[in-house]
KEPA-717935 format. One record per residue (C-alpha): x, y, z. Coordinates in Angstrom, 1 decimal. Last residue first. Layout:
residues N
<rec xx="X" yy="Y" zz="Z"/>
...
This chain:
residues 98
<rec xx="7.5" yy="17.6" zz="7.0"/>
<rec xx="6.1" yy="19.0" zz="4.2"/>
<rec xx="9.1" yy="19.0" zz="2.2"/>
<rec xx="9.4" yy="15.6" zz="2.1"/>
<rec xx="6.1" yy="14.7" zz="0.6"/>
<rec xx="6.1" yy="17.1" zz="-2.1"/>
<rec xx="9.5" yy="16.5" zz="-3.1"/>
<rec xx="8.4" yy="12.5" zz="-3.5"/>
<rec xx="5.4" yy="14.2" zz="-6.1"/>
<rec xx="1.9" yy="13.8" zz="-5.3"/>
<rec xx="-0.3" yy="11.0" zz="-5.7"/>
<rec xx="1.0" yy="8.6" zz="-8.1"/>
<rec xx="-0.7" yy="6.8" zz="-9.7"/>
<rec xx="-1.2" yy="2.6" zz="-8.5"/>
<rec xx="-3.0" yy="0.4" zz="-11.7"/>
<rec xx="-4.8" yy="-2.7" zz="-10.8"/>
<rec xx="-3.5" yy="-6.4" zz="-12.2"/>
<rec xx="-4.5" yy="-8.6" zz="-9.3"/>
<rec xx="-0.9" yy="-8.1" zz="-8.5"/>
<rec xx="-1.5" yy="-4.1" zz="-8.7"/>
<rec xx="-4.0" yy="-4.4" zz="-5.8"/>
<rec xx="-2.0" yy="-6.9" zz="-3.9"/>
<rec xx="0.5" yy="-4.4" zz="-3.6"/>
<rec xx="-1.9" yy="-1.6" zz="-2.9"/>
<rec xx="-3.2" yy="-3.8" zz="-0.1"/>
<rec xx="0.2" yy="-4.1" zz="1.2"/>
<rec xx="1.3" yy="-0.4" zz="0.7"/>
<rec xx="-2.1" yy="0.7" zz="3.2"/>
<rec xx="-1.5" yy="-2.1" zz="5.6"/>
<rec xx="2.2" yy="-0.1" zz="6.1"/>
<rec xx="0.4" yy="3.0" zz="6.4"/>
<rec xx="-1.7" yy="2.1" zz="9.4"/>
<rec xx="1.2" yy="0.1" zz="10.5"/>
<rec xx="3.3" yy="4.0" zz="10.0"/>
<rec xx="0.2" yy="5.4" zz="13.1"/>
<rec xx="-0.7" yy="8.5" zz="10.7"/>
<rec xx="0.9" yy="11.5" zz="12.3"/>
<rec xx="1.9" yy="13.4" zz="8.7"/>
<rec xx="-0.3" yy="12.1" zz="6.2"/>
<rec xx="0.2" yy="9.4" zz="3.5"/>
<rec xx="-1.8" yy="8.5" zz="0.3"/>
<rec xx="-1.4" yy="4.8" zz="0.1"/>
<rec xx="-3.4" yy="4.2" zz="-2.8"/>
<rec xx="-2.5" yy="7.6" zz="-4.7"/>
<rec xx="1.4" yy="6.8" zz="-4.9"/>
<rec xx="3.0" yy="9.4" zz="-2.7"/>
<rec xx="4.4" yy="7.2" zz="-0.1"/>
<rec xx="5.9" yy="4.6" zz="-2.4"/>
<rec xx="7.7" yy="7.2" zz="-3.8"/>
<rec xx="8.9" yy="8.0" zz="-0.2"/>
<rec xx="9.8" yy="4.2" zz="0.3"/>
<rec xx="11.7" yy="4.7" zz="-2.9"/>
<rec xx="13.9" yy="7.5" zz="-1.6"/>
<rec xx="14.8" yy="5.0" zz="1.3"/>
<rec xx="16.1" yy="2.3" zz="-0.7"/>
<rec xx="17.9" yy="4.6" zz="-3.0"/>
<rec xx="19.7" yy="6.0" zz="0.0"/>
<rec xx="20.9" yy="2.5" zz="1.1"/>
<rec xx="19.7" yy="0.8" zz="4.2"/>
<rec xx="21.6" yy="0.8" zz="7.7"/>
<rec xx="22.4" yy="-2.6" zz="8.7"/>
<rec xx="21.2" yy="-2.1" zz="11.1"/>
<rec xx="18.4" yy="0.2" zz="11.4"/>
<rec xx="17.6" yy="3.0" zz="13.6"/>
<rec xx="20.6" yy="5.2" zz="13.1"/>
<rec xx="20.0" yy="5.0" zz="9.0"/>
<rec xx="16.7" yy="5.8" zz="9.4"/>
<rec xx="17.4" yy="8.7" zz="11.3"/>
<rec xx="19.4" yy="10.3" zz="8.6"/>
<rec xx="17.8" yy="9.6" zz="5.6"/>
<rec xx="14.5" yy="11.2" zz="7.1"/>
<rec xx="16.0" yy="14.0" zz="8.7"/>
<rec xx="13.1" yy="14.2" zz="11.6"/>
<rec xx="10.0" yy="15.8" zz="11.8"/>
<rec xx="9.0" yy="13.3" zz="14.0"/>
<rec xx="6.6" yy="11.3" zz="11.9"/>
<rec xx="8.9" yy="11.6" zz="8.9"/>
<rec xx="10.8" yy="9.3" zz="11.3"/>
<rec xx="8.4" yy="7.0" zz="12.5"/>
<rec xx="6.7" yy="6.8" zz="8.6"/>
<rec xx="10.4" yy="5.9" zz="7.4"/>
<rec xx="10.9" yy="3.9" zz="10.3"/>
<rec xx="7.6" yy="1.5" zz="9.8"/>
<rec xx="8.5" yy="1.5" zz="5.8"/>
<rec xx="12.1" yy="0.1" zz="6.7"/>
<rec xx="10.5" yy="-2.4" zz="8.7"/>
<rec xx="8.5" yy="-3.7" zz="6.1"/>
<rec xx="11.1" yy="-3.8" zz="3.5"/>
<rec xx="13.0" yy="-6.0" zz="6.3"/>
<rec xx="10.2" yy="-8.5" zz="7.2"/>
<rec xx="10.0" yy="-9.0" zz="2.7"/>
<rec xx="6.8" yy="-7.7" zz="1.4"/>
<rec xx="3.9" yy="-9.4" zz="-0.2"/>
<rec xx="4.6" yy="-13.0" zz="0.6"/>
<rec xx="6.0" yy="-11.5" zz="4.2"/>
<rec xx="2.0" yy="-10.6" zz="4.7"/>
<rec xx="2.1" yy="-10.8" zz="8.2"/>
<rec xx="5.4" yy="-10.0" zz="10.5"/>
């Protein structure tokens, strides 16, 4: 995948399946531990949702998750070139929408 200086292969692909699975209305926690192996830790998961509340990345139900994914990595570089990221809306917010 691009941008591995930014974000690991495996960070990135937990992002993709959190977006796929809040996507589908799914148990978030719960499908992303089927889908990936080794299965990630709670905390893991919880902070891609904080991630996906922070005002830069802004996410919306149905978004394509690479769309979202280029999203974090600009914000990343953003706050390496010494930005700020707020957040957005609260992690409850985001996962009781869907």
């Amino acid at each position: 995948m691009e941008d591995e200086h930014l974000m690991l292969a495996e960070q990135q692909r937990l992002v993709l399946t959190v977006v796929d699975a809040l996507n589908r209305g799914t148990d978030v926690h719960t499908a992303v531990r089927a889908a990936l192996a080794p299965p990630p830790a709670s905390v893991d998961v919880d902070a891609v949702l904080r991630i996906l509340a922070l005002a830069p990345v802004a996410f919306q139900r149905g978004e394509r998750p690479a769309a979202v994914l280029a999203r974090i990595l600009t914000a990343i570089e953003i706050y390496a070139e010494g930005g700020e990221l707020a957040p957005h809306q609260s992690v409850d917010e985001i996962d009781d929408r869907f």
